[in-house]
PDB file of N, H, CA, C and O in Angstrom:
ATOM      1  N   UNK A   1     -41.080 -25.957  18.804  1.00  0.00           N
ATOM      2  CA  UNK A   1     -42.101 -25.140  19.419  1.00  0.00           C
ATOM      3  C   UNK A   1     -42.781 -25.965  20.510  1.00  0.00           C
ATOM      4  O   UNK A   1     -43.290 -27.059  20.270  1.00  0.00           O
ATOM      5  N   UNK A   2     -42.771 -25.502  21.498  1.00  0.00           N
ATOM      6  H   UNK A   2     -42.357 -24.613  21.694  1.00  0.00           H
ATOM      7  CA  UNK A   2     -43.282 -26.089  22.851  1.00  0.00           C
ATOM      8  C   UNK A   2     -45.127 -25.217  23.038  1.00  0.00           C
ATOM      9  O   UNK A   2     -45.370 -24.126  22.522  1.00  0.00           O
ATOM     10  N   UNK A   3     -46.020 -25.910  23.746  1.00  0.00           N
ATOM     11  H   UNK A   3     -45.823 -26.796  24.165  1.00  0.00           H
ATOM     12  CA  UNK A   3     -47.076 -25.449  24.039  1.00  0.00           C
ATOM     13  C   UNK A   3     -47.975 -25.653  25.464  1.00  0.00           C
ATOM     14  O   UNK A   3     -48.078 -26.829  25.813  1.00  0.00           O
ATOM     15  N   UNK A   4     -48.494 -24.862  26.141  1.00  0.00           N
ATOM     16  H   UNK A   4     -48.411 -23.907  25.857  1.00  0.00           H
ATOM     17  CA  UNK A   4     -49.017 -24.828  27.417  1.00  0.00           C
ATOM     18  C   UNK A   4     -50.398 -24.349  27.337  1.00  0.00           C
ATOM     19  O   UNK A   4     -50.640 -23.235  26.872  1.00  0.00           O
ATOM     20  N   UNK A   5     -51.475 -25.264  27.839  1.00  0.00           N
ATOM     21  H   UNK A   5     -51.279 -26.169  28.217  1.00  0.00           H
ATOM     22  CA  UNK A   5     -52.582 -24.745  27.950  1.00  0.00           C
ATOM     23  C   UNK A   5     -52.637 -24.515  29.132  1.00  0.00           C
ATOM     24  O   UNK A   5     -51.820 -24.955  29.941  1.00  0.00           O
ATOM     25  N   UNK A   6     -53.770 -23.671  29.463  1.00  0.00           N
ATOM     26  H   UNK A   6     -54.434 -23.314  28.806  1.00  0.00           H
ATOM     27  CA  UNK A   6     -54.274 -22.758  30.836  1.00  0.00           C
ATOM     28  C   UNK A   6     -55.178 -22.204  30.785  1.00  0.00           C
ATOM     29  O   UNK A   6     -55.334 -21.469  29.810  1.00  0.00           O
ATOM     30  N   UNK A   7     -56.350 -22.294  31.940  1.00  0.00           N
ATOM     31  H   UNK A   7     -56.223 -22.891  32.732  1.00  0.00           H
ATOM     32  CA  UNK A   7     -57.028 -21.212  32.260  1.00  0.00           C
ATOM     33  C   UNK A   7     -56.947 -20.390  33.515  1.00  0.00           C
ATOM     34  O   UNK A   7     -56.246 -20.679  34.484  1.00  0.00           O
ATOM     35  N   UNK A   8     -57.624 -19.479  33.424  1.00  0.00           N
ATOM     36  H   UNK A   8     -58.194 -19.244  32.637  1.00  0.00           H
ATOM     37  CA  UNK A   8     -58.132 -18.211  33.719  1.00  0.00           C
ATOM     38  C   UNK A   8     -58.789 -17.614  34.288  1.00  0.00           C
ATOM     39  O   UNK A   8     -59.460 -17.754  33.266  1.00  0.00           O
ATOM     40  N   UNK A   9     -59.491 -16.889  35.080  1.00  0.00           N
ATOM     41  H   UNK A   9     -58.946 -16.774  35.911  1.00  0.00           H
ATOM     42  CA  UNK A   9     -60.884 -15.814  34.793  1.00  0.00           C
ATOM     43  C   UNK A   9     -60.858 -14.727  33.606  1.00  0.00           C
ATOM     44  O   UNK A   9     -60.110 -13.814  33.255  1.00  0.00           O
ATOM     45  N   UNK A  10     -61.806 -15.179  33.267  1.00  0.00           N
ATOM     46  H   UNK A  10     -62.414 -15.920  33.553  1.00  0.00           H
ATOM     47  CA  UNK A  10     -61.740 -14.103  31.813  1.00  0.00           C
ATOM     48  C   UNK A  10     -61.229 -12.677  32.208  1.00  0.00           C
ATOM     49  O   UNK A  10     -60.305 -12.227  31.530  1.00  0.00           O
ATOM     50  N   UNK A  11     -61.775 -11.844  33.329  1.00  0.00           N
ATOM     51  H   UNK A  11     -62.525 -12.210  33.880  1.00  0.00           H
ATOM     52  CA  UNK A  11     -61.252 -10.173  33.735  1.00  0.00           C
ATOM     53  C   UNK A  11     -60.111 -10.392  34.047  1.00  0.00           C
ATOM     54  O   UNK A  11     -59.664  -9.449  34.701  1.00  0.00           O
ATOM     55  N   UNK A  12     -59.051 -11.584  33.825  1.00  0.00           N
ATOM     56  H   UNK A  12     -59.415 -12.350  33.294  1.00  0.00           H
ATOM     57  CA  UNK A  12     -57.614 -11.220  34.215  1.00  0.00           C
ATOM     58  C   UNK A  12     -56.993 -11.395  33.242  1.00  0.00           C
ATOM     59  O   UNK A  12     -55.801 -11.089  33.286  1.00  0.00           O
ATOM     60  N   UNK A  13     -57.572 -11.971  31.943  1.00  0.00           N
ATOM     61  H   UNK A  13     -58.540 -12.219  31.906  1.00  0.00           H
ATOM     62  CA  UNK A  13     -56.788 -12.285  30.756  1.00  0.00           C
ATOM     63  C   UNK A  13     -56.025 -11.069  30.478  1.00  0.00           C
ATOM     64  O   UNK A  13     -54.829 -11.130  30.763  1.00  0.00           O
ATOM     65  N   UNK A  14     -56.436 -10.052  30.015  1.00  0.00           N
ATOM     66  H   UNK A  14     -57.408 -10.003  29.784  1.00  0.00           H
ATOM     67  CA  UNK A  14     -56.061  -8.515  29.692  1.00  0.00           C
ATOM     68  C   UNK A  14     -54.651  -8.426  30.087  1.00  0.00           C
ATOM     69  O   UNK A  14     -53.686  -8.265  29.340  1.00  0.00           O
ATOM     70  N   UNK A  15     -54.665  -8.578  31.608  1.00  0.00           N
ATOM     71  H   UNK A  15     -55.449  -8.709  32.214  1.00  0.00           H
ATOM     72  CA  UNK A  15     -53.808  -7.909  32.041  1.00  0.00           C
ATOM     73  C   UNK A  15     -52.472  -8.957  31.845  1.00  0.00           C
ATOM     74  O   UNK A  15     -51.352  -8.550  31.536  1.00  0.00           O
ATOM     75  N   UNK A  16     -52.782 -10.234  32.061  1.00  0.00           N
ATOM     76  H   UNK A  16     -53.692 -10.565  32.312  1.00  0.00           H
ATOM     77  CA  UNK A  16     -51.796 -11.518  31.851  1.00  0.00           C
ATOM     78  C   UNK A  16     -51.269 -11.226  30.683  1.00  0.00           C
ATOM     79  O   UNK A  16     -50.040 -11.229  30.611  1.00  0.00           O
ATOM     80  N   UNK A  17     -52.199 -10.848  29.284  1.00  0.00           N
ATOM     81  H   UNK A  17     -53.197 -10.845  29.342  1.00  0.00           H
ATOM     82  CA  UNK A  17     -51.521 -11.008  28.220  1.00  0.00           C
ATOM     83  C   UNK A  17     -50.639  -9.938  27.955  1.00  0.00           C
ATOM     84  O   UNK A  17     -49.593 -10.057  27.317  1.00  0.00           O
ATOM     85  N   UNK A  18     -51.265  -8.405  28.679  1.00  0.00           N
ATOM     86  H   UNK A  18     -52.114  -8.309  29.198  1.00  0.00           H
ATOM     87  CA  UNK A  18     -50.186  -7.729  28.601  1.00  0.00           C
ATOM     88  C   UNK A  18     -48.751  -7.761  29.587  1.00  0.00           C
ATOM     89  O   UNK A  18     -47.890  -6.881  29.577  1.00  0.00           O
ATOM     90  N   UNK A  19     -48.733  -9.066  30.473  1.00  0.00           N
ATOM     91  H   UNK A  19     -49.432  -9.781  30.481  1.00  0.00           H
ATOM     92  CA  UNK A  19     -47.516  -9.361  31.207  1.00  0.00           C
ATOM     93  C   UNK A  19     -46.850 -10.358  30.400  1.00  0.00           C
ATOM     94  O   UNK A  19     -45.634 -10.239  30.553  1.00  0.00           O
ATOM     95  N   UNK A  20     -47.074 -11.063  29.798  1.00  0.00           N
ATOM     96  H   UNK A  20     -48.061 -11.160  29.674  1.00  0.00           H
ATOM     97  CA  UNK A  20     -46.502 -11.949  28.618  1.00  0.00           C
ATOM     98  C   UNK A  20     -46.012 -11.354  27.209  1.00  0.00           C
ATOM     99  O   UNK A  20     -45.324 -11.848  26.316  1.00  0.00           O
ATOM    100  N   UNK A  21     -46.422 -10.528  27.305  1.00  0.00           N
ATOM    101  H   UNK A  21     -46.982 -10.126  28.030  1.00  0.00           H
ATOM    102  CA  UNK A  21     -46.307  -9.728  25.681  1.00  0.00           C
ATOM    103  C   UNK A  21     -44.820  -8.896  26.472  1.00  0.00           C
ATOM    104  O   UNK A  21     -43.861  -8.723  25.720  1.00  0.00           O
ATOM    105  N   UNK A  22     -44.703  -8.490  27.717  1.00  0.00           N
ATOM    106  H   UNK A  22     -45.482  -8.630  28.329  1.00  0.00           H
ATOM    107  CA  UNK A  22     -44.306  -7.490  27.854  1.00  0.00           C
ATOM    108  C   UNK A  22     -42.582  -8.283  28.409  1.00  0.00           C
ATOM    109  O   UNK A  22     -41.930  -7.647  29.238  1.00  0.00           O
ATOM    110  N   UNK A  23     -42.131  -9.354  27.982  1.00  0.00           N
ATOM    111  H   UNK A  23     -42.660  -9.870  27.308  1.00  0.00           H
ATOM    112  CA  UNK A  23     -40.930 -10.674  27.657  1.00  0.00           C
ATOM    113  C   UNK A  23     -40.924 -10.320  26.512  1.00  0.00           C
ATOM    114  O   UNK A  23     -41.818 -10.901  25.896  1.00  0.00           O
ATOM    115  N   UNK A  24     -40.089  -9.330  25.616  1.00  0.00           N
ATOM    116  H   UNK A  24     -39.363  -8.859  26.117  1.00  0.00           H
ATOM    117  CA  UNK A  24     -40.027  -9.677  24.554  1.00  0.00           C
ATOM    118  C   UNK A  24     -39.310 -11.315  24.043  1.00  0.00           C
ATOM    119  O   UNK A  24     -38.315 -11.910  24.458  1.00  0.00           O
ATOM    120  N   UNK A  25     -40.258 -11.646  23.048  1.00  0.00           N
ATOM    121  H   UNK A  25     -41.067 -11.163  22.711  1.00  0.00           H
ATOM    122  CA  UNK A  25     -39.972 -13.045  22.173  1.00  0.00           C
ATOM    123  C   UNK A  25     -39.952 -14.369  23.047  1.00  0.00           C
ATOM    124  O   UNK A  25     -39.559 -15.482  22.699  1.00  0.00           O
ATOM    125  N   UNK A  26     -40.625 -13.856  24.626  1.00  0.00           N
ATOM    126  H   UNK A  26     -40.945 -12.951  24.909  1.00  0.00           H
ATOM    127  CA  UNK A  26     -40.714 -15.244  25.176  1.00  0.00           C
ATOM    128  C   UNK A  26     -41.455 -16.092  24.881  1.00  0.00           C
ATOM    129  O   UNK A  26     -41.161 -17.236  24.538  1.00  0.00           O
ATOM    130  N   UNK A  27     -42.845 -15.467  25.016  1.00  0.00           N
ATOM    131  H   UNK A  27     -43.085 -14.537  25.294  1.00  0.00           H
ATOM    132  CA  UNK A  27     -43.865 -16.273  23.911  1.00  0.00           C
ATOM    133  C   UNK A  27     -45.173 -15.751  23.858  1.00  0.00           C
ATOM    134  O   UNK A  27     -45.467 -14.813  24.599  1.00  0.00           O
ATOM    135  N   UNK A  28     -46.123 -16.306  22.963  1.00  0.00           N
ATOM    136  H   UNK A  28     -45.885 -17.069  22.361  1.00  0.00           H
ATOM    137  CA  UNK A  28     -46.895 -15.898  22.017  1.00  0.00           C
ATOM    138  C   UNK A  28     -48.550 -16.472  23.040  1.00  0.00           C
ATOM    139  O   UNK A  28     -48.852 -17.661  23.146  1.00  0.00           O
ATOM    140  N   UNK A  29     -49.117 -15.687  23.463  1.00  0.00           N
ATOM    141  H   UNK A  29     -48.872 -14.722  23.377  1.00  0.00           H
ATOM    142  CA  UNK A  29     -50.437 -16.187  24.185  1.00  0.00           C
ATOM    143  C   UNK A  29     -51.832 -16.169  23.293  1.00  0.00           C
ATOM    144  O   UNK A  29     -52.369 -15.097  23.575  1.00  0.00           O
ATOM    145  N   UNK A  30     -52.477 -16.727  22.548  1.00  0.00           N
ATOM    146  H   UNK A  30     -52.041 -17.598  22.318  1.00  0.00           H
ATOM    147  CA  UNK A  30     -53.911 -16.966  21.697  1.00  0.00           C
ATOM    148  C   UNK A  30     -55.001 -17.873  22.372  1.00  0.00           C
ATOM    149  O   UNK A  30     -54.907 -18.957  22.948  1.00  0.00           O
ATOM    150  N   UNK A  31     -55.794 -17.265  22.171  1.00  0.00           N
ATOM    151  H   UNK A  31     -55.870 -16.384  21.703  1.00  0.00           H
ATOM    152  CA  UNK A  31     -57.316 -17.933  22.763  1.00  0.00           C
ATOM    153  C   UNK A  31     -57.485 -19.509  22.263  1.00  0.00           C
ATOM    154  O   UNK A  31     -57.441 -19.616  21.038  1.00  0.00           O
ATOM    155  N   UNK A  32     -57.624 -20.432  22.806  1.00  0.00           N
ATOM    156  H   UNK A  32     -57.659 -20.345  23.802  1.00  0.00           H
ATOM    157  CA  UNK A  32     -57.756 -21.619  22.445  1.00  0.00           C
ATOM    158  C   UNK A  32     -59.186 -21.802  22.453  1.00  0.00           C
ATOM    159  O   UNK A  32     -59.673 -22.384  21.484  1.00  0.00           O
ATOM    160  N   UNK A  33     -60.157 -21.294  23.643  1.00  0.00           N
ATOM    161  H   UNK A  33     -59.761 -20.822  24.430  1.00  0.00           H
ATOM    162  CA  UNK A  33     -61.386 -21.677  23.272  1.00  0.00           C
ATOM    163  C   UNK A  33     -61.835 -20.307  24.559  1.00  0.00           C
ATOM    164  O   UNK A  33     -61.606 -20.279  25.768  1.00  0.00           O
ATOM    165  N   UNK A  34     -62.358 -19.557  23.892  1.00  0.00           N
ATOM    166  H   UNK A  34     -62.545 -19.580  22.909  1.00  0.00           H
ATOM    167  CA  UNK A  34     -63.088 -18.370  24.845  1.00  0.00           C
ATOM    168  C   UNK A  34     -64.278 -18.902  25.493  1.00  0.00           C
ATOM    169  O   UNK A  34     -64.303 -18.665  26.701  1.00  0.00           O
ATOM    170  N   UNK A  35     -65.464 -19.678  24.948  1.00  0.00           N
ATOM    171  H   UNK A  35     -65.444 -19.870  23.967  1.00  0.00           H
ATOM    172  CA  UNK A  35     -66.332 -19.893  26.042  1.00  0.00           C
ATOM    173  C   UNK A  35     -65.660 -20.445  27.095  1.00  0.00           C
ATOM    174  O   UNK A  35     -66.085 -19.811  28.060  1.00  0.00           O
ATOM    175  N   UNK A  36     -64.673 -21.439  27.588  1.00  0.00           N
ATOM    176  H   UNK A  36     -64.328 -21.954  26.804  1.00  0.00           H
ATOM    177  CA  UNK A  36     -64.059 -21.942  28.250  1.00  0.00           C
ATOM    178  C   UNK A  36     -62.845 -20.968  28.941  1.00  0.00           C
ATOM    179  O   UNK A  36     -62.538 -21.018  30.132  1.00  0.00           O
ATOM    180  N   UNK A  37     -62.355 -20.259  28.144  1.00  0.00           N
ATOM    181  H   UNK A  37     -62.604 -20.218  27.176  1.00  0.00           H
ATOM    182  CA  UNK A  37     -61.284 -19.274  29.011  1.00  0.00           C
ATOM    183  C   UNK A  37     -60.168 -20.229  29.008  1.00  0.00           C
ATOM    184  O   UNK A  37     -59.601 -20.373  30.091  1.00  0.00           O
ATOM    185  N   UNK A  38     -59.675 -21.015  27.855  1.00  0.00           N
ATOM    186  H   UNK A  38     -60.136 -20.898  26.976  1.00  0.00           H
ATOM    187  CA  UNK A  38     -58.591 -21.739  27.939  1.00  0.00           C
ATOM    188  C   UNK A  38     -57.623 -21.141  26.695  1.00  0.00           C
ATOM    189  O   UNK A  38     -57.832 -21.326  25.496  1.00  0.00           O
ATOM    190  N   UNK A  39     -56.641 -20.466  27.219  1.00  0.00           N
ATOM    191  H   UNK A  39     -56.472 -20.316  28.193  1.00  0.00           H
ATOM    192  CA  UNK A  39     -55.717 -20.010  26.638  1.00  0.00           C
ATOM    193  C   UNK A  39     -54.107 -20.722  26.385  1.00  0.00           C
ATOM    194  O   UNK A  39     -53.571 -21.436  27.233  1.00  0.00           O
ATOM    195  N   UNK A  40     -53.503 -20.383  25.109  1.00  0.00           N
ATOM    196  H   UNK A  40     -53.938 -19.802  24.420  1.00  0.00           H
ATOM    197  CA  UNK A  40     -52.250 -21.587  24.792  1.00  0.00           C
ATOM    198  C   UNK A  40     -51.285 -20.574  24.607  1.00  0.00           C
ATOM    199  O   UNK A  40     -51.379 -19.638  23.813  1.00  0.00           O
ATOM    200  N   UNK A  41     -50.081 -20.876  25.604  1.00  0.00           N
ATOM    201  H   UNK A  41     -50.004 -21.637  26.249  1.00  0.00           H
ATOM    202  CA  UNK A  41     -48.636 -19.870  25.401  1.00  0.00           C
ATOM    203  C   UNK A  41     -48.187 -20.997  24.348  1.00  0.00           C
ATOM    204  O   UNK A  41     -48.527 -22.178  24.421  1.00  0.00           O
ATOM    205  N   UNK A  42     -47.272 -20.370  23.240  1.00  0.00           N
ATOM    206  H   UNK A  42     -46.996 -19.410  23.180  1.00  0.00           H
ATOM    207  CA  UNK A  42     -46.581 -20.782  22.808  1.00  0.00           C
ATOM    208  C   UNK A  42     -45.042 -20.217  22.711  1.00  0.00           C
ATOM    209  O   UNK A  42     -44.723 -19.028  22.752  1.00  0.00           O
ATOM    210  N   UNK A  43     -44.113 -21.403  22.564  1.00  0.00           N
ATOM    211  H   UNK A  43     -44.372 -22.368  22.530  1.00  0.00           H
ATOM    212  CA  UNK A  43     -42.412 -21.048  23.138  1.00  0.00           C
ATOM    213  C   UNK A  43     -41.846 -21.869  22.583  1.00  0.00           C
ATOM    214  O   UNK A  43     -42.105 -23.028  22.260  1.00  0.00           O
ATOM    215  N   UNK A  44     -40.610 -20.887  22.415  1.00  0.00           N
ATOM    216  H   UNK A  44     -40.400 -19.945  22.678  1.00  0.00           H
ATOM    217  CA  UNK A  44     -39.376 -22.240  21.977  1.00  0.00           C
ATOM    218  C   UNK A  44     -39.292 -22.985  23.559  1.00  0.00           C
ATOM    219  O   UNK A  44     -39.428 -22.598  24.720  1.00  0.00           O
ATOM    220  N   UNK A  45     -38.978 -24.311  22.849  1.00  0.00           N
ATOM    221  H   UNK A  45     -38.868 -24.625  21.906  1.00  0.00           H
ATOM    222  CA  UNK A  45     -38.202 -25.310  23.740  1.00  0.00           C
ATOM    223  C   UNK A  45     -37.278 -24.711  24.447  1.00  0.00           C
ATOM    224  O   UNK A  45     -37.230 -25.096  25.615  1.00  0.00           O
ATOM    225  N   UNK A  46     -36.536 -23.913  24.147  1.00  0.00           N
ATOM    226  H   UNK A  46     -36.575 -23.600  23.198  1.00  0.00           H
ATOM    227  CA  UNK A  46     -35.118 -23.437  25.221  1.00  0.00           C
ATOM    228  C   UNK A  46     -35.785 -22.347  25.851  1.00  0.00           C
ATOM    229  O   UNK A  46     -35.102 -22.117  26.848  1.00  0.00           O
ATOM    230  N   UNK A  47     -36.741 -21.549  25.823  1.00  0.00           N
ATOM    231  H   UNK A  47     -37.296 -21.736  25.012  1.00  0.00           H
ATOM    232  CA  UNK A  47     -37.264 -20.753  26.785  1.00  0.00           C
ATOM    233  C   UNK A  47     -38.423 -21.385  27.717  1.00  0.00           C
ATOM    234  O   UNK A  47     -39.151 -20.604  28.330  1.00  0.00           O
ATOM    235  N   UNK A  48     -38.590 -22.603  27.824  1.00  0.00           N
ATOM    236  H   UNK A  48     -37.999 -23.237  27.326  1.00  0.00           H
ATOM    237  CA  UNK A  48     -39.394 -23.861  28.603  1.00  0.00           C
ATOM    238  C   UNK A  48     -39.333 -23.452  30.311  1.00  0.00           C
ATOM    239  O   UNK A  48     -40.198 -23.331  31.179  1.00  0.00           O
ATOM    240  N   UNK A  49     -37.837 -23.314  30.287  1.00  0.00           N
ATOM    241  H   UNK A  49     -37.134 -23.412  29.582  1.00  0.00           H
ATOM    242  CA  UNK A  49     -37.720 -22.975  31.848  1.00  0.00           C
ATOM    243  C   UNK A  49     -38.678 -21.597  32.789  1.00  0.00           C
ATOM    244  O   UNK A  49     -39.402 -21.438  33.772  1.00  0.00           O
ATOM    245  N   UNK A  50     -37.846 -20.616  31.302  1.00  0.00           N
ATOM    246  H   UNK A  50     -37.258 -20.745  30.503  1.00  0.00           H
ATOM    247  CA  UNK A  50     -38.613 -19.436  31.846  1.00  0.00           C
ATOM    248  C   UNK A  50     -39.925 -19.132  31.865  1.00  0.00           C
ATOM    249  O   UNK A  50     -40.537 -18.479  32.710  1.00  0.00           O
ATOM    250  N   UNK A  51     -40.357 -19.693  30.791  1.00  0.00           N
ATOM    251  H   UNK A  51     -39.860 -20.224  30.104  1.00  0.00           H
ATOM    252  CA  UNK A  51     -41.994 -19.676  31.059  1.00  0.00           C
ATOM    253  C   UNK A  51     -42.743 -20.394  31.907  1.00  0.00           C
ATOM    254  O   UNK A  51     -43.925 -20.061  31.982  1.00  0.00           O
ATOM    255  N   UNK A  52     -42.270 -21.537  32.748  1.00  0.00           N
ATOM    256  H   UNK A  52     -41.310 -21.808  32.687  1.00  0.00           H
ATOM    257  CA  UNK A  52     -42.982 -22.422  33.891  1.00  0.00           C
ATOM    258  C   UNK A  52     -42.303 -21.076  35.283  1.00  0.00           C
ATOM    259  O   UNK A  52     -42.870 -20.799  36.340  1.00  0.00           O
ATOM    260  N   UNK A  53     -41.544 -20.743  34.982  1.00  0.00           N
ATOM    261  H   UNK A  53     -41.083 -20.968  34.124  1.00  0.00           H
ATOM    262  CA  UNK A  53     -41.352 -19.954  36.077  1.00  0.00           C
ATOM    263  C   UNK A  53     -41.976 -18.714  36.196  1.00  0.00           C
ATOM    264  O   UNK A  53     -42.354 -18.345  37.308  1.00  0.00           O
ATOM    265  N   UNK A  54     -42.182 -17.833  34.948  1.00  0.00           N
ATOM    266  H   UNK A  54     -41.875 -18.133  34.045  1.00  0.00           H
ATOM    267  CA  UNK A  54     -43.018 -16.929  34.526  1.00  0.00           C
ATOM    268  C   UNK A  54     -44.406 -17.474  35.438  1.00  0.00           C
ATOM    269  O   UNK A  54     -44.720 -17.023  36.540  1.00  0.00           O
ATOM    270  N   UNK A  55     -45.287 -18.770  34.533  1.00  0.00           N
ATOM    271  H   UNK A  55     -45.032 -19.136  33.638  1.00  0.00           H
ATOM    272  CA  UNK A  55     -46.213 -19.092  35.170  1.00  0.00           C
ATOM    273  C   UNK A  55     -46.496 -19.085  36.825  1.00  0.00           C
ATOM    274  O   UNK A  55     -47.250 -18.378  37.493  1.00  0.00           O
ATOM    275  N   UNK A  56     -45.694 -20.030  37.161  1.00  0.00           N
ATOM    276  H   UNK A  56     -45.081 -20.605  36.619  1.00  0.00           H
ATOM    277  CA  UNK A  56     -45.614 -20.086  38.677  1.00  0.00           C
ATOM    278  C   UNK A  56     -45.577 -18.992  39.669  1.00  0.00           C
ATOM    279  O   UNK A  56     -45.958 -18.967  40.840  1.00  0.00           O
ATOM    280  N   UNK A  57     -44.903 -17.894  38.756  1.00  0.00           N
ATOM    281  H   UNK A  57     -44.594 -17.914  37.805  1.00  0.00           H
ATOM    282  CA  UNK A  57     -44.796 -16.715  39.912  1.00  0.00           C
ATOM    283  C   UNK A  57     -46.309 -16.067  40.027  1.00  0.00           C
ATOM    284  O   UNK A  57     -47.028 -15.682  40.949  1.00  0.00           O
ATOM    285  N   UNK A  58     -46.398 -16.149  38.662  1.00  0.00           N
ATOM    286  H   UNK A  58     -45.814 -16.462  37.913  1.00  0.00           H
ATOM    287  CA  UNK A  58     -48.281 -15.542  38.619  1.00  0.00           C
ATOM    288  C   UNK A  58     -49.692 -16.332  38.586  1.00  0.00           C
ATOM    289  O   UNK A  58     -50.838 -15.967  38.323  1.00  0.00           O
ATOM    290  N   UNK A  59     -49.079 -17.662  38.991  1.00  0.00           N
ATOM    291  H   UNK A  59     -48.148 -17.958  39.204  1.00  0.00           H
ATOM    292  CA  UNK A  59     -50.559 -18.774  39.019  1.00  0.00           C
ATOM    293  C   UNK A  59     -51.107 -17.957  40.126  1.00  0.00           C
ATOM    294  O   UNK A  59     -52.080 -17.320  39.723  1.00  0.00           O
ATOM    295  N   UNK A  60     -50.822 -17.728  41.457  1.00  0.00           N
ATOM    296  H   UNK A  60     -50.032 -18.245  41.784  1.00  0.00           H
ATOM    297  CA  UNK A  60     -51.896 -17.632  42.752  1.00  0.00           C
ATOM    298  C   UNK A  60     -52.933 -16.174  41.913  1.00  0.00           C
ATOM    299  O   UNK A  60     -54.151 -16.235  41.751  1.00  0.00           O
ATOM    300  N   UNK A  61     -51.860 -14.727  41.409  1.00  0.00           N
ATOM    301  H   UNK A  61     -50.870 -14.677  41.541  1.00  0.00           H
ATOM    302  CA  UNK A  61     -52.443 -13.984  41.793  1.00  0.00           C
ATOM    303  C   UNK A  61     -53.475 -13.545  40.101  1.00  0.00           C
ATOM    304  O   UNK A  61     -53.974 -12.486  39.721  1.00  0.00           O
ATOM    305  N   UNK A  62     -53.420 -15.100  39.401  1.00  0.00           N
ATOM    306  H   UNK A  62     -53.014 -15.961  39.710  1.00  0.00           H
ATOM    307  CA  UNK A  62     -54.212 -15.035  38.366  1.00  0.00           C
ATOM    308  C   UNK A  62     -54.828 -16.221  38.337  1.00  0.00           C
ATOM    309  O   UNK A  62     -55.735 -16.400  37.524  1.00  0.00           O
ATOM    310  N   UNK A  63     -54.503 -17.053  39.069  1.00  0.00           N
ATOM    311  H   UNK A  63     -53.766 -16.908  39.729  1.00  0.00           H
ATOM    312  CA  UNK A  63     -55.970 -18.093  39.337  1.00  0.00           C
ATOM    313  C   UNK A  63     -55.314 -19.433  38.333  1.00  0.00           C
ATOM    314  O   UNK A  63     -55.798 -20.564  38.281  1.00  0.00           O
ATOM    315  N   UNK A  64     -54.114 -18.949  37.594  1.00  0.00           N
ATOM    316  H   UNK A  64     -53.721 -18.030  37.636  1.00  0.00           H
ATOM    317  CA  UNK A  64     -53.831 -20.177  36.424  1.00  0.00           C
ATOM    318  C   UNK A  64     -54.420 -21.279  36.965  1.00  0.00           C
ATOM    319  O   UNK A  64     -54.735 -21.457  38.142  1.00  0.00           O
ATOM    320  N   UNK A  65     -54.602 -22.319  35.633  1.00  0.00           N
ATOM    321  H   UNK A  65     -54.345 -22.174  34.677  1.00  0.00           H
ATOM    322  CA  UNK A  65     -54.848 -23.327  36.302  1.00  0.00           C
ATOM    323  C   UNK A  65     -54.422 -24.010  34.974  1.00  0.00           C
ATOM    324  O   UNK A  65     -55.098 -23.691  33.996  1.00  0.00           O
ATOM    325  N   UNK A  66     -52.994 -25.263  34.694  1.00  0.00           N
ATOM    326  H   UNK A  66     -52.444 -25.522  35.488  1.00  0.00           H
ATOM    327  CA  UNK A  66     -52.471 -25.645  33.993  1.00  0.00           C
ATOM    328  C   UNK A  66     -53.901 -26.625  32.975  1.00  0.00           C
ATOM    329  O   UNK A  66     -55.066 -26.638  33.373  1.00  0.00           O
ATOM    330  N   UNK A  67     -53.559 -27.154  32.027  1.00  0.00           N
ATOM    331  H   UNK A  67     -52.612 -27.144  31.704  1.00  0.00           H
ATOM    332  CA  UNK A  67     -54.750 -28.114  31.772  1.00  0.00           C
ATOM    333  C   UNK A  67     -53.884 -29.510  30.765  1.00  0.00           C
ATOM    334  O   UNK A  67     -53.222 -29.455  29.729  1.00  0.00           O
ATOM    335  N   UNK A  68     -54.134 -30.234  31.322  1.00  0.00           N
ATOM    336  H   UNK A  68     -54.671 -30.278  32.164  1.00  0.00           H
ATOM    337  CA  UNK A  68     -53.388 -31.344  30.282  1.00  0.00           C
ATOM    338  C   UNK A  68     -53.602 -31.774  28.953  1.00  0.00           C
ATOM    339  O   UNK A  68     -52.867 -32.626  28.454  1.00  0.00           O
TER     340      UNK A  68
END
């Protein structure tokens, strides 16, 4: 199991999570810390690729912002 933190603006979460949900079995998005707006995809290791690419296509027009 691989894991990615990220934030957000909170009014875009909604719609992100329903673009992630909507990959079936790519991976699994849960609130890591809501006052903060830092949210954690979780993924298999072999779907690693697709989800940095997933990300990347939608960082500008959701503000991602990776977190280490």
């Amino acid at each position: 199991m691989a894991t990615m933190l990220i934030w957000m603006p909170p009014e875009k979460i909604a719609l992100f999570k329903a673009i992630v949900e909507s990959y079936d079995n790519l991976a699994t998005l849960r609130t890591e810390d809501p006052a903060q707006h830092h949210l954690r995809l979780y993924f298999a290791v072999e779907s690693a690729s697709e989800v940095y690419a997933l990300i990347d296509s939608l960082e500008g027009q959701f503000s991602i912002r990776r977190i280490a």
